[in-house]
PQR file of N, CA, C, O and H, with PARSE charges and radii, in Angstrom:
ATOM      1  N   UNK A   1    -116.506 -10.804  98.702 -0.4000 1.5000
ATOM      2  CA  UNK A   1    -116.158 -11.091 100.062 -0.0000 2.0000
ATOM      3  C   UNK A   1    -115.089 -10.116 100.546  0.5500 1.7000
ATOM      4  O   UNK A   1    -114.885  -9.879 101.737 -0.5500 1.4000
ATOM      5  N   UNK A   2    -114.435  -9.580  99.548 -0.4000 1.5000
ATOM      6  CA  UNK A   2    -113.239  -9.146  99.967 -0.0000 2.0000
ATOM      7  C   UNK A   2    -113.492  -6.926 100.345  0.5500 1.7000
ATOM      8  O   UNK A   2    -112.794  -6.070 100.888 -0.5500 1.4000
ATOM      9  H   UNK A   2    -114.600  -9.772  98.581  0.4000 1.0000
ATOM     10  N   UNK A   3    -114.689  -6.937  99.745 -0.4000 1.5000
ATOM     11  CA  UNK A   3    -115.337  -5.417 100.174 -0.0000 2.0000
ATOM     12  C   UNK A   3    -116.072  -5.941 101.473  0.5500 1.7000
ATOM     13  O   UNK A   3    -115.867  -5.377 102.548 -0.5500 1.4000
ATOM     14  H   UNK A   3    -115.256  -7.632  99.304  0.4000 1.0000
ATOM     15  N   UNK A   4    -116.891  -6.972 101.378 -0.4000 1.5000
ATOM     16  CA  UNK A   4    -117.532  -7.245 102.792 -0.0000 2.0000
ATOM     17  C   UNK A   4    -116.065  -7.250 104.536  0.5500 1.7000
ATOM     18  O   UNK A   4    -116.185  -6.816 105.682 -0.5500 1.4000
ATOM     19  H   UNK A   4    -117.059  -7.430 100.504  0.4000 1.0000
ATOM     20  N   UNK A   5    -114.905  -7.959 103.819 -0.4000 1.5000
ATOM     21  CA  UNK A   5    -114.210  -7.729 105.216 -0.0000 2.0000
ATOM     22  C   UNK A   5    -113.397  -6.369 105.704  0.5500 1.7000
ATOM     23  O   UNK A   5    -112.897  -6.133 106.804 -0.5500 1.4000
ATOM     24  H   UNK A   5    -114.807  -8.311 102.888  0.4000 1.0000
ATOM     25  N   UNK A   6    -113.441  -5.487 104.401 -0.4000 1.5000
ATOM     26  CA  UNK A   6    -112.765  -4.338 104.377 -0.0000 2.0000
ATOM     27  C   UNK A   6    -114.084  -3.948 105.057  0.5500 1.7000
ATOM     28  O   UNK A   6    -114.050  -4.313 106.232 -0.5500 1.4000
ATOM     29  H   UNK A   6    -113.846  -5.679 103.507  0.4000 1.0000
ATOM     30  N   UNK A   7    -115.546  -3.173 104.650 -0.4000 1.5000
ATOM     31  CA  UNK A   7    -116.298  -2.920 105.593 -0.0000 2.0000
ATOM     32  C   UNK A   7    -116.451  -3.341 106.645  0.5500 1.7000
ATOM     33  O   UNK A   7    -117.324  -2.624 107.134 -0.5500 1.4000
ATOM     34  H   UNK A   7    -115.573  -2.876 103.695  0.4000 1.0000
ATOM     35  N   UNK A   8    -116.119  -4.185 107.468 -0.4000 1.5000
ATOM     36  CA  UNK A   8    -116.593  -5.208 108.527 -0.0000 2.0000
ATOM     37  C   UNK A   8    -115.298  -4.924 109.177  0.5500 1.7000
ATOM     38  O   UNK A   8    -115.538  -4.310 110.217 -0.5500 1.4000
ATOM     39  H   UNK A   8    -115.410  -4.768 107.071  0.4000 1.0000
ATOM     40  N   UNK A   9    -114.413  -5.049 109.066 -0.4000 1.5000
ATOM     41  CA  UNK A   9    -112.774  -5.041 109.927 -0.0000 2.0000
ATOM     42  C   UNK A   9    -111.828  -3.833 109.341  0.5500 1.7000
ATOM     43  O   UNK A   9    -110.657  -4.007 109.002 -0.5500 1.4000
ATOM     44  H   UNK A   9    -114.218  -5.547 108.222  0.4000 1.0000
ATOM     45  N   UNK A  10    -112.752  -2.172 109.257 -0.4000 1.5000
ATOM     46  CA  UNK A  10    -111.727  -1.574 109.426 -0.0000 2.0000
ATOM     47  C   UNK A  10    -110.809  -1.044 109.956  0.5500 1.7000
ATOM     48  O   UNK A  10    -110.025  -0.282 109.391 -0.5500 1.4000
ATOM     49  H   UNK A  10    -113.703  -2.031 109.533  0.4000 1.0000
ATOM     50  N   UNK A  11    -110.770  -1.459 111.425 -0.4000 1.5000
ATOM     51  CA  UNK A  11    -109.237  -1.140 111.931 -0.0000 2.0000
ATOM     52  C   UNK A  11    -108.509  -2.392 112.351  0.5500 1.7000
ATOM     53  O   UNK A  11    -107.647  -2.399 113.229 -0.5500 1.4000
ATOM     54  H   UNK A  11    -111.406  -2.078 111.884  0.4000 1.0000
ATOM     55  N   UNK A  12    -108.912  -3.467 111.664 -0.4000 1.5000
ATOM     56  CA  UNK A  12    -108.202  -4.906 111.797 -0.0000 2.0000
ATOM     57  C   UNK A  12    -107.116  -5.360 110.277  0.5500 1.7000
ATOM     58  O   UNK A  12    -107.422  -4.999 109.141 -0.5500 1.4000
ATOM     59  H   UNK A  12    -109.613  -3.461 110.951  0.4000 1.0000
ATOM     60  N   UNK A  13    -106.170  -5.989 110.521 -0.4000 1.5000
ATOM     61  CA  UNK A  13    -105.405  -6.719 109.553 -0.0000 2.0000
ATOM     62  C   UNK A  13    -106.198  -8.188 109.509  0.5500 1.7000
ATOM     63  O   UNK A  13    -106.599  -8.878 110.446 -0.5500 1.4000
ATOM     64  H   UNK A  13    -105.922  -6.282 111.445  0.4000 1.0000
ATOM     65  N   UNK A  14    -106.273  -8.403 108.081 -0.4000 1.5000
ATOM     66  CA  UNK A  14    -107.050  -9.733 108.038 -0.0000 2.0000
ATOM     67  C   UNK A  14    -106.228 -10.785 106.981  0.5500 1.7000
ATOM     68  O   UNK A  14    -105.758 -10.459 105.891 -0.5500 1.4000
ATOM     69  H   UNK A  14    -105.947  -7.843 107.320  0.4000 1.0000
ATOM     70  N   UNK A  15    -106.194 -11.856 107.473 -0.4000 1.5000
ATOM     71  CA  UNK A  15    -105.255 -13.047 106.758 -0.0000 2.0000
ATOM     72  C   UNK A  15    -106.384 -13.728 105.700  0.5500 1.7000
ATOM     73  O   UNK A  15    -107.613 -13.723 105.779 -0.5500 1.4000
ATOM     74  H   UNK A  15    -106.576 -12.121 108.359  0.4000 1.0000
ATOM     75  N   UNK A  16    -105.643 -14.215 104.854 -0.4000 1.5000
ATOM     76  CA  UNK A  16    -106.763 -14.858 104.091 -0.0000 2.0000
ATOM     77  C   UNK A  16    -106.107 -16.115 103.321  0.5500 1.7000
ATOM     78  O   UNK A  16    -104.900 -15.921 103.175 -0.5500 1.4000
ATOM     79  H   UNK A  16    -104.645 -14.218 104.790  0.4000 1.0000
ATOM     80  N   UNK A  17    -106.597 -17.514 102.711 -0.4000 1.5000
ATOM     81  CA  UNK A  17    -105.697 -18.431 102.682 -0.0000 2.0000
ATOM     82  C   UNK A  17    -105.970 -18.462 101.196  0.5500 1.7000
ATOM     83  O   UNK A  17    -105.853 -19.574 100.681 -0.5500 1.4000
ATOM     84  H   UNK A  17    -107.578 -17.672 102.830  0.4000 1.0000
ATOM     85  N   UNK A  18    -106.297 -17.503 100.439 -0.4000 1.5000
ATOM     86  CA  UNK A  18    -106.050 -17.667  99.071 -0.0000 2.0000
ATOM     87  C   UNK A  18    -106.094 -16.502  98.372  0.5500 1.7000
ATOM     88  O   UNK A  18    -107.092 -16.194  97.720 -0.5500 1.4000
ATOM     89  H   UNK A  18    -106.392 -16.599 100.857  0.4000 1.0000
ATOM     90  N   UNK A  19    -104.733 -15.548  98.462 -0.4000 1.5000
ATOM     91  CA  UNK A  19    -104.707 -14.351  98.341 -0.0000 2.0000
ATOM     92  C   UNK A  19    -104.834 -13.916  96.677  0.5500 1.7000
ATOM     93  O   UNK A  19    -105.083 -12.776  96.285 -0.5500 1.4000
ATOM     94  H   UNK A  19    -103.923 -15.798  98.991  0.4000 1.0000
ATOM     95  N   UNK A  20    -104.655 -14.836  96.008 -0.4000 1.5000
ATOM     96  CA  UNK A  20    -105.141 -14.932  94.287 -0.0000 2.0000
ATOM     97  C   UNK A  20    -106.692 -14.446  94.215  0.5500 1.7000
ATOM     98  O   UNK A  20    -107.308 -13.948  93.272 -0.5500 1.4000
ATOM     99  H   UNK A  20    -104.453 -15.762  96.326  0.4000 1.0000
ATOM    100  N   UNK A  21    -106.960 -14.648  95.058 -0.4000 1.5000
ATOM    101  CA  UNK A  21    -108.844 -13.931  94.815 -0.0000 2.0000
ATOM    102  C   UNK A  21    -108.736 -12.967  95.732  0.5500 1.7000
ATOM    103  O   UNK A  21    -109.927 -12.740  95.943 -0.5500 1.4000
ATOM    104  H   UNK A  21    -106.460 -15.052  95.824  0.4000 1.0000
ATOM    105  N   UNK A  22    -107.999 -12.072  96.585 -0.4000 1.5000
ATOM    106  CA  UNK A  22    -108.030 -10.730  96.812 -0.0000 2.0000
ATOM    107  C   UNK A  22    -106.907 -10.046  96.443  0.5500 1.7000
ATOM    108  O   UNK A  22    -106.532  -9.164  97.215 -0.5500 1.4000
ATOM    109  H   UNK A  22    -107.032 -12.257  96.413  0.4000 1.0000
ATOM    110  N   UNK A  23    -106.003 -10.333  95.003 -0.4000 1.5000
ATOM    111  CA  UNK A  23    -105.358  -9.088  94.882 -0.0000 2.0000
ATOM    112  C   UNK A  23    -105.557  -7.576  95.039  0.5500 1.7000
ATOM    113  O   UNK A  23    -104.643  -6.791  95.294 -0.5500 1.4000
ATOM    114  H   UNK A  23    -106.307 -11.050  94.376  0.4000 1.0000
ATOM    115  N   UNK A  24    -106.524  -7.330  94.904 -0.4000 1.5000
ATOM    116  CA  UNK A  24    -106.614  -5.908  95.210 -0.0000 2.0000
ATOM    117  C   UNK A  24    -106.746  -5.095  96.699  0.5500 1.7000
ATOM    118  O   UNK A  24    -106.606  -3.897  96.946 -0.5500 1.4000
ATOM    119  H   UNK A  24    -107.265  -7.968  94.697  0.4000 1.0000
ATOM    120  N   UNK A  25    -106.972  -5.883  97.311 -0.4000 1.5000
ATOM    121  CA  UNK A  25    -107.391  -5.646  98.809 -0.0000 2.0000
ATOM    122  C   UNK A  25    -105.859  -5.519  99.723  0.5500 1.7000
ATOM    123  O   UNK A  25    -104.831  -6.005  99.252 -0.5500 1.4000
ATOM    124  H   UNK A  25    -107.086  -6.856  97.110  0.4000 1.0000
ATOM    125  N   UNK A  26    -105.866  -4.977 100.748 -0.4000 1.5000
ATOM    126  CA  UNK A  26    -104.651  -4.976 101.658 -0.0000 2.0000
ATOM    127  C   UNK A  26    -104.919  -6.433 102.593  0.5500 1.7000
ATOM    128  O   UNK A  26    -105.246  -6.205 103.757 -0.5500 1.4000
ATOM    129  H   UNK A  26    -106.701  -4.582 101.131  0.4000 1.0000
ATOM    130  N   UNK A  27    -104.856  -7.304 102.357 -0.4000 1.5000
ATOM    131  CA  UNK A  27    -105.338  -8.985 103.336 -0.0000 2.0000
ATOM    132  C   UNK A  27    -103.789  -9.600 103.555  0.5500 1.7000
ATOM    133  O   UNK A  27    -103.035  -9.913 102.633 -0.5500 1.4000
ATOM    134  H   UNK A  27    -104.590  -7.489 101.411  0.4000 1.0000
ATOM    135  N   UNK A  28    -103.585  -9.668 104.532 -0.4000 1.5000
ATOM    136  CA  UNK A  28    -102.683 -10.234 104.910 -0.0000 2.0000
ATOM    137  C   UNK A  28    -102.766 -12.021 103.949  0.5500 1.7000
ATOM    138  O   UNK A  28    -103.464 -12.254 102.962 -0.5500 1.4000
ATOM    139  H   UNK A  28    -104.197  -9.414 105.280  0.4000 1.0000
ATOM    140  N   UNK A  29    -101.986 -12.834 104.535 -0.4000 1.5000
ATOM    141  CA  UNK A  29    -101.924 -14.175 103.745 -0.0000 2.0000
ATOM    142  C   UNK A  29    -101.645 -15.010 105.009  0.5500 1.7000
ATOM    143  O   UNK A  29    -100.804 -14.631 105.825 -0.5500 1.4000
ATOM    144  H   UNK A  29    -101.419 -12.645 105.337  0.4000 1.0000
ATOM    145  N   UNK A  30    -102.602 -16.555 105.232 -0.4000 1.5000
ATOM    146  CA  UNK A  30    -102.429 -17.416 105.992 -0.0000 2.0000
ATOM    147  C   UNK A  30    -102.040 -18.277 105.053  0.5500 1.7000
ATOM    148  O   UNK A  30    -102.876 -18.210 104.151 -0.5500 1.4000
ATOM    149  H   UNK A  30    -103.285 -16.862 104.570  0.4000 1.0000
ATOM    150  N   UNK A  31    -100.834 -19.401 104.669 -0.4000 1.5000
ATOM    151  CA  UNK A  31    -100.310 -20.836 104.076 -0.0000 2.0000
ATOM    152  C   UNK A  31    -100.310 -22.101 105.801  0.5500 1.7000
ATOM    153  O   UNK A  31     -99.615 -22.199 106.812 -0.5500 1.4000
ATOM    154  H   UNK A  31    -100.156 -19.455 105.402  0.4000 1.0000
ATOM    155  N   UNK A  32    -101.264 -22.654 105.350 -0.4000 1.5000
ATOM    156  CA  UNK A  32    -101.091 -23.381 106.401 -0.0000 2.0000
ATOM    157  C   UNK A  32    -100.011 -24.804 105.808  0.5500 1.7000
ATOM    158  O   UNK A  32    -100.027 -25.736 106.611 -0.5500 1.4000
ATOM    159  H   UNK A  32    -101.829 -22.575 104.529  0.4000 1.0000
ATOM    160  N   UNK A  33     -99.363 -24.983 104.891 -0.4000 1.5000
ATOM    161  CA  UNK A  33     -98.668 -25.718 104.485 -0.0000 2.0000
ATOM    162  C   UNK A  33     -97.273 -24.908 103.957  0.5500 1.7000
ATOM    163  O   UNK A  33     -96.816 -24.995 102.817 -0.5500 1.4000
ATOM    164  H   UNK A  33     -99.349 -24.225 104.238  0.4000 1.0000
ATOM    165  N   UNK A  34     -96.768 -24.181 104.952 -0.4000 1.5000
ATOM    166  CA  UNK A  34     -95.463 -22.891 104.450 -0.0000 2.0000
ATOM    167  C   UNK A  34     -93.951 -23.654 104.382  0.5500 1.7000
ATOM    168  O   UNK A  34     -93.145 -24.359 104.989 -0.5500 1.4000
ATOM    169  H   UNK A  34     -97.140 -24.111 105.878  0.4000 1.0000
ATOM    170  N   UNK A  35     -94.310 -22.755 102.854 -0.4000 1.5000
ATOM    171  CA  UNK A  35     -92.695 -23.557 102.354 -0.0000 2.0000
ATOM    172  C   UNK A  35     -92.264 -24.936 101.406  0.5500 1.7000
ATOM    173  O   UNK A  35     -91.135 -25.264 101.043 -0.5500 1.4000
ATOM    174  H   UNK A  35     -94.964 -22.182 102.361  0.4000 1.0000
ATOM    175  N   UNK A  36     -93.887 -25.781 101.080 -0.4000 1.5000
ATOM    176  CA  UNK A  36     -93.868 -27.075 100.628 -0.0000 2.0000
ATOM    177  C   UNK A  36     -93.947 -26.914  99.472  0.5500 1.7000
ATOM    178  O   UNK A  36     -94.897 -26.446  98.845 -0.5500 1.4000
ATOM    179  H   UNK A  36     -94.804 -25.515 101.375  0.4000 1.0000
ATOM    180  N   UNK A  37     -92.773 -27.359  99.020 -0.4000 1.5000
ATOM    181  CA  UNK A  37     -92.507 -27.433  97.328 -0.0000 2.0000
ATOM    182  C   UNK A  37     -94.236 -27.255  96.149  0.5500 1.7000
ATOM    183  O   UNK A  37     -94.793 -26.577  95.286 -0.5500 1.4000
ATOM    184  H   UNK A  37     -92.002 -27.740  99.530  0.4000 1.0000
ATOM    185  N   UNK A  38     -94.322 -28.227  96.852 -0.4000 1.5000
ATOM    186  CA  UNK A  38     -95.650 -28.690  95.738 -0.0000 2.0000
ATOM    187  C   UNK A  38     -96.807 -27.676  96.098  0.5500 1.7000
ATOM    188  O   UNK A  38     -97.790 -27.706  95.357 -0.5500 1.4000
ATOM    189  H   UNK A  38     -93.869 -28.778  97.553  0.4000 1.0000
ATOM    190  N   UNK A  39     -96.802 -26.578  97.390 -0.4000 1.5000
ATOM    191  CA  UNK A  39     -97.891 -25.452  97.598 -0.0000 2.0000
ATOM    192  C   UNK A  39     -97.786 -24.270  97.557  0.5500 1.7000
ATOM    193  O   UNK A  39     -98.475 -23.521  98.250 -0.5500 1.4000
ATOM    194  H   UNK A  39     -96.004 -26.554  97.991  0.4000 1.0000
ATOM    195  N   UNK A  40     -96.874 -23.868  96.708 -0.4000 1.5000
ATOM    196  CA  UNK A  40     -96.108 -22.401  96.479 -0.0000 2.0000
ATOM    197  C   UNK A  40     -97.113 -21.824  95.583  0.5500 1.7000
ATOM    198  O   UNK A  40     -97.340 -20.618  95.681 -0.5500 1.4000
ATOM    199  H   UNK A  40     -96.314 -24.476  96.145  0.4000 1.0000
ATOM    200  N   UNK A  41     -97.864 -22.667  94.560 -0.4000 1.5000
ATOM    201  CA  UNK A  41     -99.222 -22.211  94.319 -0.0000 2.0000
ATOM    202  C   UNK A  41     -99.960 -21.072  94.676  0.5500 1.7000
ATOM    203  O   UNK A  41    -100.169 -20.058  94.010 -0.5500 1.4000
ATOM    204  H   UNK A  41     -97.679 -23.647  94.481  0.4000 1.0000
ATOM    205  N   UNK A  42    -100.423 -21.437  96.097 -0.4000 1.5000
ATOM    206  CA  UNK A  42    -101.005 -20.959  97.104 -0.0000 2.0000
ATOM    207  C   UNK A  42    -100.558 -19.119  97.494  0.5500 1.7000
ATOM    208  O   UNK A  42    -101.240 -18.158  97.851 -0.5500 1.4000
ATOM    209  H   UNK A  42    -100.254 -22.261  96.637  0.4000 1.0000
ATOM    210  N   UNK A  43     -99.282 -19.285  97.239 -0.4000 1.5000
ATOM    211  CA  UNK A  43     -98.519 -18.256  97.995 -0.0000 2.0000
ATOM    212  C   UNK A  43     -98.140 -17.088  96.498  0.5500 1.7000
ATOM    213  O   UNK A  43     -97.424 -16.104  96.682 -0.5500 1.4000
ATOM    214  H   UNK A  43     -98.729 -20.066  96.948  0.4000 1.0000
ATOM    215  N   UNK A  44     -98.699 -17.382  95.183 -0.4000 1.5000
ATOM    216  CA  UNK A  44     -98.314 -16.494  94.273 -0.0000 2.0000
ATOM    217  C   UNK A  44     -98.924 -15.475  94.018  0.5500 1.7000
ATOM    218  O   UNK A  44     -98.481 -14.659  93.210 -0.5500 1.4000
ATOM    219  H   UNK A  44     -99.281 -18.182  95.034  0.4000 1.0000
ATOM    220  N   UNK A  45    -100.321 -15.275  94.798 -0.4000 1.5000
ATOM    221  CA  UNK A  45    -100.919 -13.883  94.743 -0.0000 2.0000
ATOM    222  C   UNK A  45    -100.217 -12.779  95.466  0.5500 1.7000
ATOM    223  O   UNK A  45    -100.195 -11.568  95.245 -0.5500 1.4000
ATOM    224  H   UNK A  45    -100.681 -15.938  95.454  0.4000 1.0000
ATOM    225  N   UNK A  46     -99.552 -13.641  96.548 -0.4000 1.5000
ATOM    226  CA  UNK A  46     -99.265 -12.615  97.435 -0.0000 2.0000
ATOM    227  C   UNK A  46     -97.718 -12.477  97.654  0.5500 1.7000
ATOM    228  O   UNK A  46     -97.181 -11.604  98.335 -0.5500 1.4000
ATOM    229  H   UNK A  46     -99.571 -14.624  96.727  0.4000 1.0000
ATOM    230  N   UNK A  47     -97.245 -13.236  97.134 -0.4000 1.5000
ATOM    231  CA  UNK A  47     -95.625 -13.265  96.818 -0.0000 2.0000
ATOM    232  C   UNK A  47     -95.531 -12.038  95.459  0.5500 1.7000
ATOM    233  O   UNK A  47     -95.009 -10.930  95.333 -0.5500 1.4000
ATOM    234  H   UNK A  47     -97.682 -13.945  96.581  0.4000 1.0000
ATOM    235  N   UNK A  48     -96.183 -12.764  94.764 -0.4000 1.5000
ATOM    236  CA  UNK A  48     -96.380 -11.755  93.382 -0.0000 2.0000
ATOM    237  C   UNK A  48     -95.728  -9.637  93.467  0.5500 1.7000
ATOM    238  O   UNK A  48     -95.330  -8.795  92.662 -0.5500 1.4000
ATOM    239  H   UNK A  48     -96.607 -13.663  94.865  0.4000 1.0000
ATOM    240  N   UNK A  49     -96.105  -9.756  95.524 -0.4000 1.5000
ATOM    241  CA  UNK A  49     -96.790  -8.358  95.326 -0.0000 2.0000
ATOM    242  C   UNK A  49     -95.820  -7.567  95.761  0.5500 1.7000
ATOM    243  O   UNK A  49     -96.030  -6.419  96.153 -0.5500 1.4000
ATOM    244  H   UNK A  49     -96.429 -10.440  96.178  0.4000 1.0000
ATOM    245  N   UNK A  50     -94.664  -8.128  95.727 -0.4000 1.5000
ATOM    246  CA  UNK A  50     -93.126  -7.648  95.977 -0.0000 2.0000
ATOM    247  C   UNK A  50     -93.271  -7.566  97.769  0.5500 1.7000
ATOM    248  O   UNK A  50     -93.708  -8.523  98.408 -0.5500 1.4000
ATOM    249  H   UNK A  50     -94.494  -9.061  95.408  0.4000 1.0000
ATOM    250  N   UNK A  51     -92.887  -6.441  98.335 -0.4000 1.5000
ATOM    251  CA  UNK A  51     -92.334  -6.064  99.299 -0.0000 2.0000
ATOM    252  C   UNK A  51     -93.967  -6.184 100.141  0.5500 1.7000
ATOM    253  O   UNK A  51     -93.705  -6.640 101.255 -0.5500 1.4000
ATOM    254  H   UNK A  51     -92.531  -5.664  97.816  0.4000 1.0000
ATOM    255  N   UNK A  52     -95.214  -5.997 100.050 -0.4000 1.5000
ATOM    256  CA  UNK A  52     -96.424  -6.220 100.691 -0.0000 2.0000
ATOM    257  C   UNK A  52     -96.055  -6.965 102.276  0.5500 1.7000
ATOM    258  O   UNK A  52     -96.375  -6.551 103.390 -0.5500 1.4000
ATOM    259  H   UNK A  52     -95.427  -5.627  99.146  0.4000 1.0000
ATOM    260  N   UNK A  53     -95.435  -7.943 101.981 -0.4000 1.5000
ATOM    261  CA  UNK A  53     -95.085  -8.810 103.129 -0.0000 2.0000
ATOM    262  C   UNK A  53     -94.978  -7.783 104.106  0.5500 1.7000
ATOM    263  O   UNK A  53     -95.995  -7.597 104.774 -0.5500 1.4000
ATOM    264  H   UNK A  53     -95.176  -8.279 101.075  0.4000 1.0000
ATOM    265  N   UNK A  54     -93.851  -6.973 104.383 -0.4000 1.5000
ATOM    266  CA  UNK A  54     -93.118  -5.949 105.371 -0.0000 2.0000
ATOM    267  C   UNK A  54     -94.452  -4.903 106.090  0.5500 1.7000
ATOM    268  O   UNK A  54     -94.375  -3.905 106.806 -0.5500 1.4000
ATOM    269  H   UNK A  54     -93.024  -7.124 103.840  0.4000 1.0000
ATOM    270  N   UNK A  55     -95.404  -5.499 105.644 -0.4000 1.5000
ATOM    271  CA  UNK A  55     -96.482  -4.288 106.359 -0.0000 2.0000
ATOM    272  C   UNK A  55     -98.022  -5.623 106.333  0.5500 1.7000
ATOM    273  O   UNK A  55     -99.133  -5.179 106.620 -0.5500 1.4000
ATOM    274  H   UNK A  55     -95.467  -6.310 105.062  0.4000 1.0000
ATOM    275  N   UNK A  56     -97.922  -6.667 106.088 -0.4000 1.5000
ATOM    276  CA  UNK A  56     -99.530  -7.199 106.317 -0.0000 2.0000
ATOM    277  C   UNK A  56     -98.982  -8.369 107.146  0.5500 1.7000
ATOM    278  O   UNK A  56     -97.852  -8.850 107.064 -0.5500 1.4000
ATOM    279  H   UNK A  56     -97.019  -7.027 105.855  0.4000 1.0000
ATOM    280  N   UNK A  57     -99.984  -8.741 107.960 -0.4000 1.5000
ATOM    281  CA  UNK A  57    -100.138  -9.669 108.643 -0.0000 2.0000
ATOM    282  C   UNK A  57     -99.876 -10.790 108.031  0.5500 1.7000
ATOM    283  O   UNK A  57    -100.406 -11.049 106.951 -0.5500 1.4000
ATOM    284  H   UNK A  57    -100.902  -8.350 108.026  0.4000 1.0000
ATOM    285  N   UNK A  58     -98.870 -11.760 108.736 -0.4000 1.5000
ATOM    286  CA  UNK A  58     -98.896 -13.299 107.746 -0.0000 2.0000
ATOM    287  C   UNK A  58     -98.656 -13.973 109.308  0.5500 1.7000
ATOM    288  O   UNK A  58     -98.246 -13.626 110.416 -0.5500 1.4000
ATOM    289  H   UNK A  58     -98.439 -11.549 109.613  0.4000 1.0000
ATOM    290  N   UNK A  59     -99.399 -15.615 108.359 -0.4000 1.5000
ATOM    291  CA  UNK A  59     -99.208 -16.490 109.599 -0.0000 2.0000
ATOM    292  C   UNK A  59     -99.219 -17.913 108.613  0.5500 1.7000
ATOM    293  O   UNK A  59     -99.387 -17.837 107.396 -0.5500 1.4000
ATOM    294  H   UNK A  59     -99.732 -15.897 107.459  0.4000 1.0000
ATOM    295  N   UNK A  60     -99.040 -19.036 109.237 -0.4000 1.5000
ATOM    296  CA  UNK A  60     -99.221 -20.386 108.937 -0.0000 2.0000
ATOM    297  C   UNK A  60     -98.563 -21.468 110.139  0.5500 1.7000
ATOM    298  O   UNK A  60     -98.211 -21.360 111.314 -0.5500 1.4000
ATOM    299  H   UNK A  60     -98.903 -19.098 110.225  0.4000 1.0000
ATOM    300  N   UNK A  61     -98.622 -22.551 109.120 -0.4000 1.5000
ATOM    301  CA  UNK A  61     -97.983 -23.615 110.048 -0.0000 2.0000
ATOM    302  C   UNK A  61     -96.741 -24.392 109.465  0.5500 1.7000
ATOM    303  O   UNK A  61     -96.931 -24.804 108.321 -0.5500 1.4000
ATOM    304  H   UNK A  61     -98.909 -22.639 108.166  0.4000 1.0000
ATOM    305  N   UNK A  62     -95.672 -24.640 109.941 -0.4000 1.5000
ATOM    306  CA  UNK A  62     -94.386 -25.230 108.663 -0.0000 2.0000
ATOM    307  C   UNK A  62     -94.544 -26.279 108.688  0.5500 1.7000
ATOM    308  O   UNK A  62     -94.752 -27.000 109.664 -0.5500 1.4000
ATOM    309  H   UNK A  62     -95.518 -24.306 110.871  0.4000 1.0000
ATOM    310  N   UNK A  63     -94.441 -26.632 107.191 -0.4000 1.5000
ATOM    311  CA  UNK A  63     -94.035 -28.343 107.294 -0.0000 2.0000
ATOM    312  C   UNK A  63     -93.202 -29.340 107.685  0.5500 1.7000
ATOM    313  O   UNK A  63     -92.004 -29.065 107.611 -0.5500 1.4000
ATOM    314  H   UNK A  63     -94.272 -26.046 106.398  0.4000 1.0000
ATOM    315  N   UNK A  64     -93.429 -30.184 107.993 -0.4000 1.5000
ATOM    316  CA  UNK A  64     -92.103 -30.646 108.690 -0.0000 2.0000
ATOM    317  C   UNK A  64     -91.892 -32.143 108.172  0.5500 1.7000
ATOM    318  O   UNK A  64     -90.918 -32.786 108.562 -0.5500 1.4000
ATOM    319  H   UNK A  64     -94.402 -30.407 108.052  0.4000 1.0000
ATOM    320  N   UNK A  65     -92.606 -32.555 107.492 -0.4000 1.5000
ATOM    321  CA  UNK A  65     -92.609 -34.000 106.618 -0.0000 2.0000
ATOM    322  C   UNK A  65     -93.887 -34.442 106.135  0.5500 1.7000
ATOM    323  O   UNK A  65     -94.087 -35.654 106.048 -0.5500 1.4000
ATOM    324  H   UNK A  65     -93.397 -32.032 107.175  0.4000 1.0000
ATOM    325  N   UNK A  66     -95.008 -33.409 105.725 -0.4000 1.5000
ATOM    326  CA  UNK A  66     -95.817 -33.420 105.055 -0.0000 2.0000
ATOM    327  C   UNK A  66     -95.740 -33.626 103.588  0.5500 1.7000
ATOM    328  O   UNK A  66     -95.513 -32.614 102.925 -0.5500 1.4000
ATOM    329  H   UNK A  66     -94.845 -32.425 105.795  0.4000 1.0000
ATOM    330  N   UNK A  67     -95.932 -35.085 102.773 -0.4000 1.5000
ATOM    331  CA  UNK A  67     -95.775 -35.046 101.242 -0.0000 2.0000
ATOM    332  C   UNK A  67     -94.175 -35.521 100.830  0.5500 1.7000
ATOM    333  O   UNK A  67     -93.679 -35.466  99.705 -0.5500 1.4000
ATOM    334  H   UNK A  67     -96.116 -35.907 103.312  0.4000 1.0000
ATOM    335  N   UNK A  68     -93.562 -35.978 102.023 -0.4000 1.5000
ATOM    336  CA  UNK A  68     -92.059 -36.328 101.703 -0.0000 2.0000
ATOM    337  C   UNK A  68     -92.237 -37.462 100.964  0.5500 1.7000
ATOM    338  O   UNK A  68     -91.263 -38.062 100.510 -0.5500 1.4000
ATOM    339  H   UNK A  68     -93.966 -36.023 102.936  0.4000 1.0000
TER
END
């Protein structure tokens, strides 16, 4: 999937909500649960990748008493 959106969107930044299955790709990262203890999971492919953040697209939604 992750050669199909690089062919398909090359002059687009693309978010993706489980960046552990596109390490290799430049994909931005969507957490629609950002910041919740128990979903940092989610966020270790792409945390992993040091400084990446400062140049790809990121988005989500914060929690605000989800799982309290």
């Amino acid at each position: 999937m992750g050669d199909a959106f690089t062919k398909s969107f090359k002059n687009k930044k693309v978010m993706v909500r489980y960046p552990m299955y596109f390490i290799h790709y430049s994909f931005g990262f969507y957490w629609d649960s950002f910041a919740h203890k128990d979903e940092d999971f989610f966020a270790a492919g792409f945390i992993s990748r040091g400084a990446y953040w400062k140049n790809a697209v990121n988005g989500g939604e914060i929690v605000y008493d989800w799982g309290v």
